[in-house]
Structures are given as C-alpha cells and as structure tokens.
C-alpha positions in Angstrom: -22.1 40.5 -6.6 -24.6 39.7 -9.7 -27.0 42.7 -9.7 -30.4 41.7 -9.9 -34.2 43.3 -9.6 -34.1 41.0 -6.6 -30.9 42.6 -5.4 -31.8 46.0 -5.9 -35.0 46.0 -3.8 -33.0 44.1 -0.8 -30.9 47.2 -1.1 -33.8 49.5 -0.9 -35.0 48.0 2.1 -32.1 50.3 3.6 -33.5 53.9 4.3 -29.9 55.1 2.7 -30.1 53.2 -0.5 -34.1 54.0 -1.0 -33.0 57.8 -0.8 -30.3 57.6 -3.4 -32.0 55.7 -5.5 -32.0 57.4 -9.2 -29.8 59.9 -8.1 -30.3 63.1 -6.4 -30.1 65.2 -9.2 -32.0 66.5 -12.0 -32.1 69.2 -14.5 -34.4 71.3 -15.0 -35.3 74.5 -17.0 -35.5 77.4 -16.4 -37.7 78.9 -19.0 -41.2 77.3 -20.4 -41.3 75.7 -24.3 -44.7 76.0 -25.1 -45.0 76.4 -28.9 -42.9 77.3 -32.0 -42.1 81.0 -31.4 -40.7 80.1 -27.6 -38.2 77.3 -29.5 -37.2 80.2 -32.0 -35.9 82.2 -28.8 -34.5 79.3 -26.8 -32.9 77.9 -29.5 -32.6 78.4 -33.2 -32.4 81.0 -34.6 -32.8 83.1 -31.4 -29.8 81.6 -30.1 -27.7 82.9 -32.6 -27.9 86.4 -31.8 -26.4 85.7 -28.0 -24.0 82.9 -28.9 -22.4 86.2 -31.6 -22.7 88.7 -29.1 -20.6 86.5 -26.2 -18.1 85.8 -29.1 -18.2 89.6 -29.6 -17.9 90.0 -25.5 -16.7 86.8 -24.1 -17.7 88.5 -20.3 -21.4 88.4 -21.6 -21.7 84.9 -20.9 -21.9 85.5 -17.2 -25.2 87.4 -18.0 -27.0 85.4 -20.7 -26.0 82.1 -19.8 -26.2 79.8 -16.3 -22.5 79.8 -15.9 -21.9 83.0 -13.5 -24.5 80.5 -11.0 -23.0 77.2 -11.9 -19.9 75.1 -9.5 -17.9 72.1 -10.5 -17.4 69.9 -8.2 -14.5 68.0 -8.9 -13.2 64.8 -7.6 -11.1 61.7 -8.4 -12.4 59.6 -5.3 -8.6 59.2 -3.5 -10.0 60.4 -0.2 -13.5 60.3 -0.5 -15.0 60.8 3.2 -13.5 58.4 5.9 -13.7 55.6 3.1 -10.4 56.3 1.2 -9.6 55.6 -2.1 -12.9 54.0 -3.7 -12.5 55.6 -6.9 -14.7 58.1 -8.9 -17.5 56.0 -9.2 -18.2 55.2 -5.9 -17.6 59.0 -5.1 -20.3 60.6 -7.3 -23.4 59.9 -4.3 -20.9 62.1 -1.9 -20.6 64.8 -4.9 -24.3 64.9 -5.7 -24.8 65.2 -2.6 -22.4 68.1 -2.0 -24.5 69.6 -5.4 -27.6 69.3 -3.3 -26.2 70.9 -0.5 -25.3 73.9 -2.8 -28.3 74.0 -4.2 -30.5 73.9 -0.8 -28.2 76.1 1.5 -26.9 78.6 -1.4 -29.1 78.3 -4.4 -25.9 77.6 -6.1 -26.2 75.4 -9.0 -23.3 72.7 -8.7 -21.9 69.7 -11.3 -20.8 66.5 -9.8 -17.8 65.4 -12.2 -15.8 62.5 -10.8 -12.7 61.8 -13.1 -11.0 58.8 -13.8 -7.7 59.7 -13.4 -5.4 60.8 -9.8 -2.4 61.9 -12.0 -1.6 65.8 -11.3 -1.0 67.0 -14.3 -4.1 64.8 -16.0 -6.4 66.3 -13.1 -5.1 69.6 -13.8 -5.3 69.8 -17.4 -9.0 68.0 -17.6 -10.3 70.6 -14.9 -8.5 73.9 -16.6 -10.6 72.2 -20.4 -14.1 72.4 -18.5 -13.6 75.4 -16.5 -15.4 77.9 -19.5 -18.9 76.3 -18.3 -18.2 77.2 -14.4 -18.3 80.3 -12.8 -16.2 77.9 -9.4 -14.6 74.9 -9.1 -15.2 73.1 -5.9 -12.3 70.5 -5.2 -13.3 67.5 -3.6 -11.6 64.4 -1.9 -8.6 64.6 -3.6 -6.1 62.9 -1.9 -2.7 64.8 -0.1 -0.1 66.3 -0.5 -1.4 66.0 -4.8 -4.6 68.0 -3.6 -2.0 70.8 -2.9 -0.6 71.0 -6.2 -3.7 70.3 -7.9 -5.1 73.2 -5.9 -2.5 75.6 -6.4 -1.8 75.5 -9.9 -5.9 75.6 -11.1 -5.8 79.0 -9.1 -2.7 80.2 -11.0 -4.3 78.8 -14.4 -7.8 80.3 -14.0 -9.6 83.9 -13.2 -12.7 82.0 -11.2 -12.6 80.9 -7.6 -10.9 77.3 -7.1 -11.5 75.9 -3.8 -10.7 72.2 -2.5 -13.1 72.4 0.2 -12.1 69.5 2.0 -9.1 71.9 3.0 -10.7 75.3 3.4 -14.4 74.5 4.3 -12.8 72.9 7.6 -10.6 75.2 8.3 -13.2 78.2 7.9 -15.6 76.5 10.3 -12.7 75.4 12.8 -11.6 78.7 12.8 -15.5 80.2 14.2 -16.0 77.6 16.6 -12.7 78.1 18.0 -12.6 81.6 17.7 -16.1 81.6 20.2 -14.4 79.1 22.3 -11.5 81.4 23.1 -14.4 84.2 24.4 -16.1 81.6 26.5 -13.0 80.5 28.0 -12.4 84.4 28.2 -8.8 84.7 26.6 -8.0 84.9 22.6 -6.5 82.9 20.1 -3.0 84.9 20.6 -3.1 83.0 24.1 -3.9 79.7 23.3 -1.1 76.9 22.3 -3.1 74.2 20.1 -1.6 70.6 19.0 -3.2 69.3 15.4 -3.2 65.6 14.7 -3.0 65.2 11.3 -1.5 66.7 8.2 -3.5 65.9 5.2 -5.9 68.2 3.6 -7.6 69.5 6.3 -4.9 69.4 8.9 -2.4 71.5 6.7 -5.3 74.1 6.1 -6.8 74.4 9.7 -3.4 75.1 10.5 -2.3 78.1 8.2 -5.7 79.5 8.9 -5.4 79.6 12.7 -1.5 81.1 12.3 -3.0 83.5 9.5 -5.8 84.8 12.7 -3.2 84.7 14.8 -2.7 81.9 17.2 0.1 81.8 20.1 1.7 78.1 19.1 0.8 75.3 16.9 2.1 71.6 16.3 1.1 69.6 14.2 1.6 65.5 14.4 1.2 62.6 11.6 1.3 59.5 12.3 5.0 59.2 12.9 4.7 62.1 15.7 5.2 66.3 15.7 6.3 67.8 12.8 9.9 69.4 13.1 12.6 71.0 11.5 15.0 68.4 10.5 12.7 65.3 10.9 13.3 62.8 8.4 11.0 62.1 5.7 9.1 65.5 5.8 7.3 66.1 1.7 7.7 69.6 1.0 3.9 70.9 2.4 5.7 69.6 6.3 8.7 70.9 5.4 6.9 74.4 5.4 4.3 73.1 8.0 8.0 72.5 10.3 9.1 75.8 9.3 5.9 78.1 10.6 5.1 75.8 13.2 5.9 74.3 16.8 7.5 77.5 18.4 7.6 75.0 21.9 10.2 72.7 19.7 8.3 69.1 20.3 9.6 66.2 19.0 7.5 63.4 20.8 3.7 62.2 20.4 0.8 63.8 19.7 0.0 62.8 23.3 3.2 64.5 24.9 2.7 67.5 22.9 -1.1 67.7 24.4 0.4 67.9 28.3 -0.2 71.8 29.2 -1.8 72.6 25.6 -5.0 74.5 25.2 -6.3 73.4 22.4 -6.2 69.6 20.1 -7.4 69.9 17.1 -8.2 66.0 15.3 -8.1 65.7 12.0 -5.7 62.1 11.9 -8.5 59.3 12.5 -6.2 58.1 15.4 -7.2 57.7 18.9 -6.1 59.7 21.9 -6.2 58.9 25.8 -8.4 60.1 28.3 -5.3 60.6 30.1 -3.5 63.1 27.2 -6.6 65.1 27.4 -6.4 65.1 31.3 -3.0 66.5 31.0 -4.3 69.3 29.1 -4.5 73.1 30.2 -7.2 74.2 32.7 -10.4 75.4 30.1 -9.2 72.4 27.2 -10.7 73.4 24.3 -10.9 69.7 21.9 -12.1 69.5 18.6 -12.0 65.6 17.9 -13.0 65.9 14.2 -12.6 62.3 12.7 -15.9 60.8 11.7 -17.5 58.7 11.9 -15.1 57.8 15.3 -13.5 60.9 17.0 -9.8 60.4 18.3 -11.4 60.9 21.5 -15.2 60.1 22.8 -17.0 63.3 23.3 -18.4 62.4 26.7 -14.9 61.2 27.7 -13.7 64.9 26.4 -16.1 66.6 28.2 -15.2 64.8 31.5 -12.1 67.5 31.6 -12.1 69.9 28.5 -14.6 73.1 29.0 -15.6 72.5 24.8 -15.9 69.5 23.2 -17.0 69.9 19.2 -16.9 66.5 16.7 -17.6 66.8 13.5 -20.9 64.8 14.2 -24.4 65.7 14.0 -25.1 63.1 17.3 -23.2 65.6 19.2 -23.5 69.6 19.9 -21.1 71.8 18.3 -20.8 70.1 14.9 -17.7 71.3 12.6 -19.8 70.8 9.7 -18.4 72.5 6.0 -21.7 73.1 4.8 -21.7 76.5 7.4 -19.2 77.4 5.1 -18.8 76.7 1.4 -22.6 77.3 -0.2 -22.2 81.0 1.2 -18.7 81.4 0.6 -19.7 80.1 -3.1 -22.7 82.0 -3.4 -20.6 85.2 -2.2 -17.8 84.8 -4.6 -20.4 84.3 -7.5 -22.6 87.5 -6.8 -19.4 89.6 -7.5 -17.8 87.7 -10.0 -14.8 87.4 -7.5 -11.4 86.0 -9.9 -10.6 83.9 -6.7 -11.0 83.3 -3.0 -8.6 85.3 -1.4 -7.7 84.3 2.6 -8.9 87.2 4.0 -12.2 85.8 2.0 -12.0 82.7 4.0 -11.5 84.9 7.3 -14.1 87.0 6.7 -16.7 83.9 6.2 -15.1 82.6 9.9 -15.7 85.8 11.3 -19.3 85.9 10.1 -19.8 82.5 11.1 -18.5 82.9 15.0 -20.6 86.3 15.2 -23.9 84.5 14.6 -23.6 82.8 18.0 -23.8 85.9 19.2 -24.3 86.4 23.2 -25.8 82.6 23.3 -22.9 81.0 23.2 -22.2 78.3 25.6 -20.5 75.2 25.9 -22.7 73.3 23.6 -23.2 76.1 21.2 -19.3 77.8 19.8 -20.8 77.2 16.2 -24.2 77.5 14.6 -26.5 74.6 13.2 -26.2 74.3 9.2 -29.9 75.0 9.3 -29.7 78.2 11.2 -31.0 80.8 8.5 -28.9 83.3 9.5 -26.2 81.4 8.3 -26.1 81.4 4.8 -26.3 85.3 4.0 -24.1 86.2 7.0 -21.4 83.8 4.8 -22.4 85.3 1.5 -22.4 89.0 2.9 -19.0 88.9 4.2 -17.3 86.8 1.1 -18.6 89.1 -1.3 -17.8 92.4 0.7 -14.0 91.5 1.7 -13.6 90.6 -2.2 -14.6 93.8 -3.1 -11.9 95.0 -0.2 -9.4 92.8 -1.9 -9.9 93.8 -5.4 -10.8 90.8 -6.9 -14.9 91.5 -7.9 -15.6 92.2 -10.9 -19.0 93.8 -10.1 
C-alpha cells in the first residue's frame, strides 16, 4: 500500500486510527526554563555538581534523577495481543499504550522500546545495556517458551524488578477473580480441581500461581491435549508443568479433562463445547480468557457455570492486567524493591479479590480497572510484602 495524504485521512475516518494518530506519547518536563540562571541549574554547569555526586554515590540517582519513577517496557512483537508475530514495529501502538496505562492508573512513567531482534541472548543482552535508566522492566509480548528464559535470566542479571506481564499480570488478576469465586460458590481453592487450556505465557503462569495459593488439582492442555509425564514432545517449561501438575493422571482432551472439573481456565484461543462445559461440576466456575473470541461464548457458559469471566470489557467480570501491573509497579518503585518476589504477586491478588468486598456476585468476582480503590489497594500490598520479603531498599 503507497501511503498518501489521501490515504492517511481515509484511515482517520476510523475512530481507532484518529486516536493513535501522532502517537500517544509525549515528553514533558518537569521543571520550568524561564531565563539563564534556571538553564545554569537544569543544565550546565548546575548539572555537574549531581552528575559528580551520583558518580560519587551511584544509589543517588534514584533521588535526583527520573529513573526510581521510570518502566521499560520491552517487546520484540512475537506475540503481540491475539495478532501474533507482527514484529516490533507494528507492536509499539500496544506498548504506548501500555505506557499510558501506567501513567493514568499508576502515575508510573513507562518507555515503549520495541527491539528488532527475537534472539535470547540478543534480547537479553540489549535489555541488561538500558537497564541503568529504569527503575522496572516490564516484559511484553514476547513469545513462549523464549519469554521464559528471557525472563529468568534479566532477574538473575539485574537488582530492579523484571516482570513479563503478559505472564504475571494474568495470573495475579486470575488468581482474585477466582479466589472470590471460590467464596461465592462457598468452598476454597484447596477444593476445587481446574483444567487450563493453554501453555504459553499466560497459561504456564496462571498455573504456578494457583498451585503456589494452593489449589486441589490442575491440568493443563496444548493443543495436542493434557500435559503428562512421559508425553512426547514436552520443551522443558511442560516437562516441569507435567511434573507439578494433573494429580487425576489425564491423558485425553481438554474436553474429557473438563467432565466433573470445577474450574476451566482459557488461555489457548481454541474453542470448547457447550457440552464439555455441561459436563462440568455443579457451581462451574469458567474463565474463557481468549480475546477477542473466548473458547466458549459467555452466554453459552453461563447457561450451566455459576461464574462466567472473559477477558472482555463487553462482558462482566473482565480479567483485565491493568488491575494489576500499574500498582504492582508503582508498589515495587515506592520502596526501591530489587525484584518482584511471588509472595509480591500474591499479595497484589489478595488485595485485588478483597476490594469486592461483601458485593460480590456473579457478575462481580473482580473489580473494574477504573474502580479507585484499586490502584493503592495494589500498590499498598506490593510494597508492604517486599518489605516482608526483604527486598526494599527503603
């Protein structure tokens, strides 16, 4: 397509095109430059003095410069959204958007950087190089099982939280909503038996969360079936996944592992029956979290589960990260934390699932992102169960 003036303004005719037009980011300062004696502070010579005392005390540049407030957000655009591999250029409106998001829920300052290169080592390296002007790197859309590694060795390499969000932002929020619809439902995770479909990012982290709070049984299904010990062709992240999971000892579909369970979890993009969820326990609890198509249509769902959440904002019960990473961010950041511990990510779900409070109902296991209770219920309980942890710094 030859981009012309002409072309541009047919685009704009679209509400979505209009909106991202110019970006929807800008920087701004923070301090007025009014005459001579305000450039001698901002800059030269002024500068000096802080730039020797930070190479005196490197910790001082937490307190005299923006990093201590500032987030990278990171991606190579392998699994941007439901839109795949598009590459880093078509990802950077998702990241400014997730900037803006930052900036509106958690007045955290946030960096889109969108790198053109999926190699681990590359990724790892080019991150670990920008990571003195961030006090967090946010991980984005980074394709599995690499956004594992890439994941695990950044929080290895640096002393600042690392968090691929697209793994632990889900899983935070899954965990509340599910946690309130075990109290509707009157029983608690330790009694419920939950399939996942889907082991990528966010299936392999719902999961360890939900067996880190404790739930009775979990099995997890790609798109060749359950995960078990001795399948064929597990990488090593469902080798563990076989080894900590599926107590029950499927083999089958995610559709035969569903008859009797209490809990499906969808995180594949596949489709499920009306019939698999009719085989489901009494009180089915389904979280069909594909967008923008659930595996399963919410009014179909709700013709036999007791909760139904998507990941939608069309339909109640949203499963929506931003309830989770401005304020786990913003928590981390207030105390310096080196890194985001799980009990960190608990703590966030716990804060999350209590703001329902005694209003919880059917429709309403998790918060709206635009509740303001939200936000500092998130950043209260990060920053408080670092401490607990040991790994603030103030």
């Amino acid at each position: 397509m030859t981009i012309t003036p002409a072309s541009l303004d047919a685009l704009d005719v679209d509400p979505a095109f209009a909106l991202h037009r110019g970006g929807k980011l800008e920087v701004r300062s923070t301090i007025p430059v009014r005459n001579a004696d305000d450039l001698s502070l901002a800059y030269t010579p002024g500068v000096a003095r802080v730039c020797t005392a930070i190479a005196d005390t490197p910790e001082l540049v937490n307190d005299y410069t923006w990093v201590s407030n500032v987030v990278a957000v990171v991606s190579d655009g392998t699994a941007v959204l439901g839109l795949g591999d598009i590459g880093p250029a078509a990802a950077m409106p998702v990241m400014e958007g997730k900037a803006l998001l930052f900036k509106e829920f958690a007045g955290v300052d946030a960096v889109p950087i969108c790198l053109d290169c999926t190699d681990v080592d590359a990724l790892v390296e080019t991150v670990v190089r920008l990571a003195p002007s961030f006090g967090g790197i946010n991980l984005e859309d980074i394709s599995a099982p690499r956004c594992f590694e890439v994941e695990d060795r950044l929080r290895s390499l640096l002393d600042i939280p690392v968090f691929h969000d697209d793994q632990h932002g889900t899983a935070i929020v899954a965990l509340a909503a599910l946690q309130n619809a075990a109290r509707l439902t009157g029983r608690s995770l330790g009694d419920l038996r939950a399939v996942i479909a889907g082991a990528g990012a966010s299936g392999v982290a719902v999961t360890r969360i939900l067996l880190g709070a404790g739930i009775g049984d979990v099995a997890v299904a790609d798109s060749k079936g359950v995960i078990y010990t001795g399948r064929d062709g597990l990488n090593p992240v469902k080798e563990a996944l076989a080894r900590d999971t599926n107590k029950a000892g499927f083999t089958g579909s995610t559709e035969e592992a569903l008859s009797g369970a209490d809990v499906f979890i969808g995180l594949s993009g596949s489709t499920v029956t009306e019939e698999a969820i009719i085989s489901m326990a009494p009180d089915a609890i389904v979280f069909a979290l594909s967008n923008p198509t659930p595996e399963v249509h919410p009014e179909v769902a709700r013709r036999h589960a007791r909760v139904v959440a998507t990941g939608r904002s069309d339909f109640p019960n949203q499963i929506n990260n931003v309830l989770a990473f401005p304020g786990v961010f913003r928590g981390a950041l207030d105390v310096r934390a080196r890194t985001i511990t799980e009990n960190m990510k608990v703590a966030a779900a716990d804060a999350l699932a209590a703001v329902v409070g005694d209003d919880l109902s059917e429709d309403y296991v998790i918060p709206s992102p635009f509740d303001p209770r939200v936000a500092p219920a998130v950043i209260a309980a990060v920053a408080e169960q670092a401490r607990l942890d040991g790994v603030a710094r103030r």
